[in-house]
C-alpha positions as CSV (number, residue, x, y, z in Angstrom):
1,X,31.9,129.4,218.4
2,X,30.9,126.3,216.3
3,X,29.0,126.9,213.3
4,X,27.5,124.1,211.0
5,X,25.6,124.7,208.2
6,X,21.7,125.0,208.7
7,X,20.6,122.1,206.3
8,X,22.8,119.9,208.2
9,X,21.9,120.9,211.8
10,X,18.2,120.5,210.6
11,X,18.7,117.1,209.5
12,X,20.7,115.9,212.4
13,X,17.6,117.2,214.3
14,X,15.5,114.6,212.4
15,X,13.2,117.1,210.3
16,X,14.2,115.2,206.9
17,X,16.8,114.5,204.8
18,X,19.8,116.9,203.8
19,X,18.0,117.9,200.1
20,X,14.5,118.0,201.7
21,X,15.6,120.7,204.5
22,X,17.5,122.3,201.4
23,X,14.1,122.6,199.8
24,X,12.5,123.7,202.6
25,X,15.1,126.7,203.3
26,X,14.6,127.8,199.5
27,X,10.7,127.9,199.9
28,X,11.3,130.3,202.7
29,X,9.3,127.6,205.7
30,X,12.9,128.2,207.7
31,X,13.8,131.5,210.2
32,X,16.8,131.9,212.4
33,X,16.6,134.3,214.9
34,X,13.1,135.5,213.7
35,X,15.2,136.3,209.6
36,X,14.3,134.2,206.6
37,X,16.9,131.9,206.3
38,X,18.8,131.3,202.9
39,X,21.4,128.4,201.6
40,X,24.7,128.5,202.7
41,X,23.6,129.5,206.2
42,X,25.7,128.7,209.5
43,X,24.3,128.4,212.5
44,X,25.5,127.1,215.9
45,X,23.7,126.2,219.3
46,X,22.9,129.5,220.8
47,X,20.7,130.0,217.2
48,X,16.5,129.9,217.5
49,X,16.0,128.3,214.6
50,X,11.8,127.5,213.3
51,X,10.4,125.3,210.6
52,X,7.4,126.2,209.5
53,X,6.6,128.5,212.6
54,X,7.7,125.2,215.5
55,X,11.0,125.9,217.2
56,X,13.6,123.3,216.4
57,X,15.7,121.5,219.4
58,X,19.1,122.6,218.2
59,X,21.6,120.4,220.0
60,X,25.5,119.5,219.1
61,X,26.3,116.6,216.7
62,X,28.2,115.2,219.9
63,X,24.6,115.6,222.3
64,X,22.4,114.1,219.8
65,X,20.9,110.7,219.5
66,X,20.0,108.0,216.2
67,X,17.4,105.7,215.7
68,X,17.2,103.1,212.9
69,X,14.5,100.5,212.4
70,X,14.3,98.4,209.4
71,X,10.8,98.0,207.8
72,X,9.6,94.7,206.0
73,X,7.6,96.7,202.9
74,X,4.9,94.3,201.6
75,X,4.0,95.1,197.4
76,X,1.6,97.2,196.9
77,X,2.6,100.2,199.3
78,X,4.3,103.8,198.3
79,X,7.5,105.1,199.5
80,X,6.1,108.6,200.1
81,X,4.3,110.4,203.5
82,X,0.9,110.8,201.7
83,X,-1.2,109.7,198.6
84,X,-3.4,111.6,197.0
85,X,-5.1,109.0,195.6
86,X,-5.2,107.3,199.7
87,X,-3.2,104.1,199.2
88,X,-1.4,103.0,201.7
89,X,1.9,104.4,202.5
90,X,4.9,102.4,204.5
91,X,4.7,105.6,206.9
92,X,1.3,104.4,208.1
93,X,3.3,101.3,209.6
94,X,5.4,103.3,211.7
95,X,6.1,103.7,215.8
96,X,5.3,107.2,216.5
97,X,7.8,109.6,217.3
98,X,7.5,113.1,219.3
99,X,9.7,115.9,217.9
100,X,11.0,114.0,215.2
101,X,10.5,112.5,212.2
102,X,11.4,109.1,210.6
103,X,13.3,109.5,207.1
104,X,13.6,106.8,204.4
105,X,17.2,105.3,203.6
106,X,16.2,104.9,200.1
107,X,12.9,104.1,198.1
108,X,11.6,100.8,196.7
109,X,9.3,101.0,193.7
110,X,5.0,99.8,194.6
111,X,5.9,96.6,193.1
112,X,8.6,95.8,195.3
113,X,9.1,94.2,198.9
114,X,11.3,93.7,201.4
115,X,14.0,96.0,203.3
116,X,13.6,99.7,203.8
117,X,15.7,101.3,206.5
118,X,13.9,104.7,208.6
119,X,16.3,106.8,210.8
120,X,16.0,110.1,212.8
121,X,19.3,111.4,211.7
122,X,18.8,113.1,208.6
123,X,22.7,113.3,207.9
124,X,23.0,109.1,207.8
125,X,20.2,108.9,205.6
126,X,22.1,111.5,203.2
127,X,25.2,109.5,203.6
128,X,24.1,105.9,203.1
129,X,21.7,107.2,199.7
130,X,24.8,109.3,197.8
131,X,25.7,107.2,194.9
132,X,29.5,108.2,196.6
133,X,29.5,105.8,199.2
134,X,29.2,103.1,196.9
135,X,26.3,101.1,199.5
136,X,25.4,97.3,198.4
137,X,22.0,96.8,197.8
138,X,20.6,93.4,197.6
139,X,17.9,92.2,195.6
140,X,16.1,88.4,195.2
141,X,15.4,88.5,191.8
142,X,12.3,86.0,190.0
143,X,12.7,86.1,186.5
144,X,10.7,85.1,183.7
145,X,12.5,83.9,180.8
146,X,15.9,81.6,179.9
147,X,19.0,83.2,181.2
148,X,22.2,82.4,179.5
149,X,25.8,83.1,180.9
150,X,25.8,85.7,178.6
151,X,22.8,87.8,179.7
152,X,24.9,87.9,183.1
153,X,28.1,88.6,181.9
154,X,26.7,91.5,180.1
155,X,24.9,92.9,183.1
156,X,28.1,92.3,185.3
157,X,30.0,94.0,182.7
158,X,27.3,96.9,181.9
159,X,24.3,98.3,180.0
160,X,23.8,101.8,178.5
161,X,20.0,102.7,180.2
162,X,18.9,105.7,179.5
163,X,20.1,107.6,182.6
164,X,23.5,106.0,182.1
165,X,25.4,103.0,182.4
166,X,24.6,100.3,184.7
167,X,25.3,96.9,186.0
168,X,25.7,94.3,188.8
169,X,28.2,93.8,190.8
170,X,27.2,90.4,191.4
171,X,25.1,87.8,190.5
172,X,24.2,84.2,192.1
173,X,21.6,81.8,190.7
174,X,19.4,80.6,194.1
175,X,17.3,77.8,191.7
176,X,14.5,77.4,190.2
177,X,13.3,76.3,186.5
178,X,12.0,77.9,184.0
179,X,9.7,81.3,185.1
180,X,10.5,80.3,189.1
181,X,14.3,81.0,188.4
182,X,15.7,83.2,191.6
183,X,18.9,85.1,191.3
184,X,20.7,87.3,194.2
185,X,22.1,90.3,192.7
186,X,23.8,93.6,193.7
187,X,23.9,96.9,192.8
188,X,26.0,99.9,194.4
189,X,23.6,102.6,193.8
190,X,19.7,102.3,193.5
191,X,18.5,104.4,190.8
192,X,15.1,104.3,189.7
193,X,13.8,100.7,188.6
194,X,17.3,99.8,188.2
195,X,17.1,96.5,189.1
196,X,14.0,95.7,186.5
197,X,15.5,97.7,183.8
198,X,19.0,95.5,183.8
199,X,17.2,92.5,183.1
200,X,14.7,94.2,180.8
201,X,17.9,94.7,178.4
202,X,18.4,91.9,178.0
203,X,14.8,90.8,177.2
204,X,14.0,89.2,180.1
205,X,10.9,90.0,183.0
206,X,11.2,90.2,186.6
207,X,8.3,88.9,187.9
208,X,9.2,89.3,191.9
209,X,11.8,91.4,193.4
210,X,12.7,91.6,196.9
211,X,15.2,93.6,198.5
212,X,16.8,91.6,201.5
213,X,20.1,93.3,202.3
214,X,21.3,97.3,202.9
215,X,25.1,97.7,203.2
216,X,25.4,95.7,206.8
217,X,22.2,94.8,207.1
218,X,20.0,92.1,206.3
219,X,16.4,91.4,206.1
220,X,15.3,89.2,208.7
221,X,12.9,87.4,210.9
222,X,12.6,90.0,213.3
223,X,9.9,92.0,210.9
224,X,7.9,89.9,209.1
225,X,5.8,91.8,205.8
226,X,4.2,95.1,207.3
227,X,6.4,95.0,210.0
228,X,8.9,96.7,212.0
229,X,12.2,96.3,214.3
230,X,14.4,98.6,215.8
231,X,18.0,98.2,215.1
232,X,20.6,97.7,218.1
233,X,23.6,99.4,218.7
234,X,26.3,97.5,217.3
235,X,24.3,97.6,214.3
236,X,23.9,101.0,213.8
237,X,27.3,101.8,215.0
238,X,28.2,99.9,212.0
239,X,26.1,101.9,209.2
240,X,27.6,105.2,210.6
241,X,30.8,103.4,210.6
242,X,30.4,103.1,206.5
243,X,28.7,106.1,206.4
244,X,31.9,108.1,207.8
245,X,30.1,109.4,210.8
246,X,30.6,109.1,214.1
247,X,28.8,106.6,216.4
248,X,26.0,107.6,218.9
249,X,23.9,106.2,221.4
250,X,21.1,104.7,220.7
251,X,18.4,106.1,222.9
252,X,16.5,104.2,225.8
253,X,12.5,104.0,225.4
254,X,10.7,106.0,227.8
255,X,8.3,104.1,229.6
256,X,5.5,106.4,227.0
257,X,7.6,105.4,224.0
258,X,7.6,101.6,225.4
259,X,3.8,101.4,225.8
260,X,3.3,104.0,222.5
261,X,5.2,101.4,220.3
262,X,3.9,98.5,221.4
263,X,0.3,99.8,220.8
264,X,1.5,101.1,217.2
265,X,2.6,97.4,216.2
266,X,-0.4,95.7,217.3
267,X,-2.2,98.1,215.4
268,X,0.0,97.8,212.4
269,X,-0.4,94.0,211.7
270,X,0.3,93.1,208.1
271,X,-2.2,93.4,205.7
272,X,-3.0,89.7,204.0
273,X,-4.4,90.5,200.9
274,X,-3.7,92.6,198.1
275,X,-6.0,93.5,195.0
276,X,-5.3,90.4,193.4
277,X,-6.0,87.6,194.8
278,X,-4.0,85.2,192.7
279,X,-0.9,86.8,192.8
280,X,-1.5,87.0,196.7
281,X,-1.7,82.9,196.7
282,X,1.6,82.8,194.4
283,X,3.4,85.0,197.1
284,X,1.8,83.2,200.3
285,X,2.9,79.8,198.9
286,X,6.3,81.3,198.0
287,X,7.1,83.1,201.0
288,X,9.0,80.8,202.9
289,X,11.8,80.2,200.3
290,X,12.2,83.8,199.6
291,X,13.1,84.0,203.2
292,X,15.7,81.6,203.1
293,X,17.1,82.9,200.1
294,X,17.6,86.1,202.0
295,X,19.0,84.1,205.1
296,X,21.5,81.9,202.7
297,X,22.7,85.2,201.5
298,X,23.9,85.9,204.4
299,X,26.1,83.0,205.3
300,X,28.2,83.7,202.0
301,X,28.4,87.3,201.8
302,X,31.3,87.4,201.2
303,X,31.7,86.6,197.7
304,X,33.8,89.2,195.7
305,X,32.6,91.4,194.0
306,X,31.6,90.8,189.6
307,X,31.1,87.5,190.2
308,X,28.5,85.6,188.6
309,X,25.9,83.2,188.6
310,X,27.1,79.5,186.8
C-alpha cells in the first residue's frame, strides 16, 4: 500500500503548510492510530490520523481538491492568524472554510500592499515559497531619493545584506520625478524586507511598495484593497504547473459555500482609513496609477531577465 509521509498528507489536507505540520508533529498535537506521531512518519489512506484531538479527512493526492484566491492586502495589516496586540490580520478578510484552512503563499511586511496568494493545499504553498523554485515576485517600488544607473546596476548585479547576497533580477523605471519616482522590480526569493533593504544600500528610501505580481499571477481588478477573488482553473493549473505538481480540480461551491462567501465579502469591505490620515490622502490620490503600473506590467512581462531601468 501507498505510504506518504505524514507532514505531507497533513498539508495536502489543508491544516498548514509543510514546516508548520512539522512543528506540530514535534510538539506532540499529532496521533495516528491513537500513537504519538514523530518525524519521518508514513502514513497511507487506511491511517486515523488527529490533530489536536479532530480526526483529519485523509484522502489520496489523486482525490483531493485546491483552492487559491488572491488577497488585495491594504498597509497597515499582519500576515499572521492572530495579534496579540488586536490589529487587524489579512485572515480576518477571508471566505470561511469548513474542514480546512487557508495558508499564506508568502508574507508581506505591515507596511506593504498588494498581492498575497491563500491556498488549501499545504504542499503548493511549500512549493511556490522554497527559495528552489526560483518564483518571481513583483514589486512597484516609490522611492525617495536620486537614482543613478549605477545604484541599479549594482542592485542587478548584487549586495552583500546581512543574511546574504541579494539583488534584482530586473528593474524598470515606471516615471515619476524626484520623491514620486516608481520602479518595477523583481526578486526570485522574498526574504525578509528584501525589497527595502536593496535600495537602503544604496542610500536610498522606499516610501511605497506594492507587490502586484506572484510567478503567473497578477494583481488585478478583480480585488480591490481588503479584497478577495478566487482563482480559476487555468490559473491554478498553471501555478502547480511551476510548482511541479500535478493539476486538480478546482472545487464547485456548494450552494452553503455560495451564500457563506458572499455574506463574508459584504462583510469584509475595505477599510478607508488608516491611523494616518495624511498618508491615507497620499495613497487615495495615488491609487489609480499604481494600478496601472501593475496592469502595464503585464503587457511586457516578458522582458529578460537583469535588465534594467534607463
Amino acid at each position: 500500500m501507498d505510504t506518504e509521509k505524514l507532514q505531507k498528507v497533513l498539508a495536502r489536507a489543508g491544516k498548514g503548510s509543510r514546516r508548520e505540520m512539522e512543528s506540530a508533529i514535534s510538539a506532540g498535537r499529532v496521533t495516528v492510530n491513537g500513537t504519538p506521531a514523530a518525524l519521518g512518519d508514513r502514513v497511507s489512506v487506511n491511517d486515523h490520523i488527529s490533530l489536536d484531538g479532530r480526526a483529519v479527512v485523509v484522502t489520496a493526492s489523486d482525490d483531493s481538491t485546491r483552492r487559491v484566491i488572491m488577497y488585495n492586502k491594504p498597509e497597515g495589516e499582519l500576515c499572521t492568524r492572530k495579534d496579540p496586540e488586536g490589529r487587524r490580520t489579512v485572515f480576518e478578510r477571508l471566505p470561511r472554510l469548513k474542514g480546512e484552512r487557508w495558508i499564506a503563499i508568502g508574507r508581506l511586511d505591515i507596511n506593504t500592499s498588494g498581492l498575497l496568494l491563500f491556498t488549501t493545499d499545504g504542499e503548493l504553498a511549500n512549493r511556490l515559497m522554497h527559495p528552489s523554485m526560483q518564483i518571481e515576485r513583483e514589486y512597484a517600488v516609490r522611492v525617495m531619493g536620486e537614482v543613478t544607473m549605477d545604484h541599479v546596476r549594482a542592485m542587478v548585479d548584487g549586495v552583500m545584506l546581512e543574511d546574504g547576497p541579494a539583488s534584482f533580477t530586473d528593474v524598470q523605471e515606471f516615471g515619476g520625478e524626484g520623491i514620486n519616482t516608481w520602479f518595477h522590480v523583481v526578486i526570485m526569493e522574498g526574504r525578509n524586507r528584501e525589497v527595502r533593504r536593496l535600495w537602503e544600500s544604496q542610500g536610498l528610501t522606499v516610501s511605497r511598495l506594492k507587490r502586484v505580481r506572484y510567478g503567473n499571477i497578477f494583481l488585478d481588478k478583480r480585488a480591490r484593497a481588503g479584497e478577495w477573488s478566487e482563482l480559476n482553473q487555468e490559473e491554478i493549473d498553471e501555478l502547480s504547473a511551476m510548482a511541479g505538481l500535478a493539476p486538480r480540480k478546482v472545487p464547485e461551491m456548494t450552494p452553503d459555500e455560495r451564500n457563506r462567501w458572499s455574506r463574508d465579502k459584504r462583510k469584509r469591505r475595505p477599510v478607508r482609513g488608516l491611523k494616518n490620515p495624511g498618508r491615507n490622502a497620499d495613497a487615495e490620490g495615488r491609487g489609480s496609477r499604481e494600478r496601472d503600473t501593475g496592469s502595464t506590467r503585464r503587457a511586457g512581462s516578458g522582458r529578460g531577465r537583469g535588465s534594467s531601468s534607463r
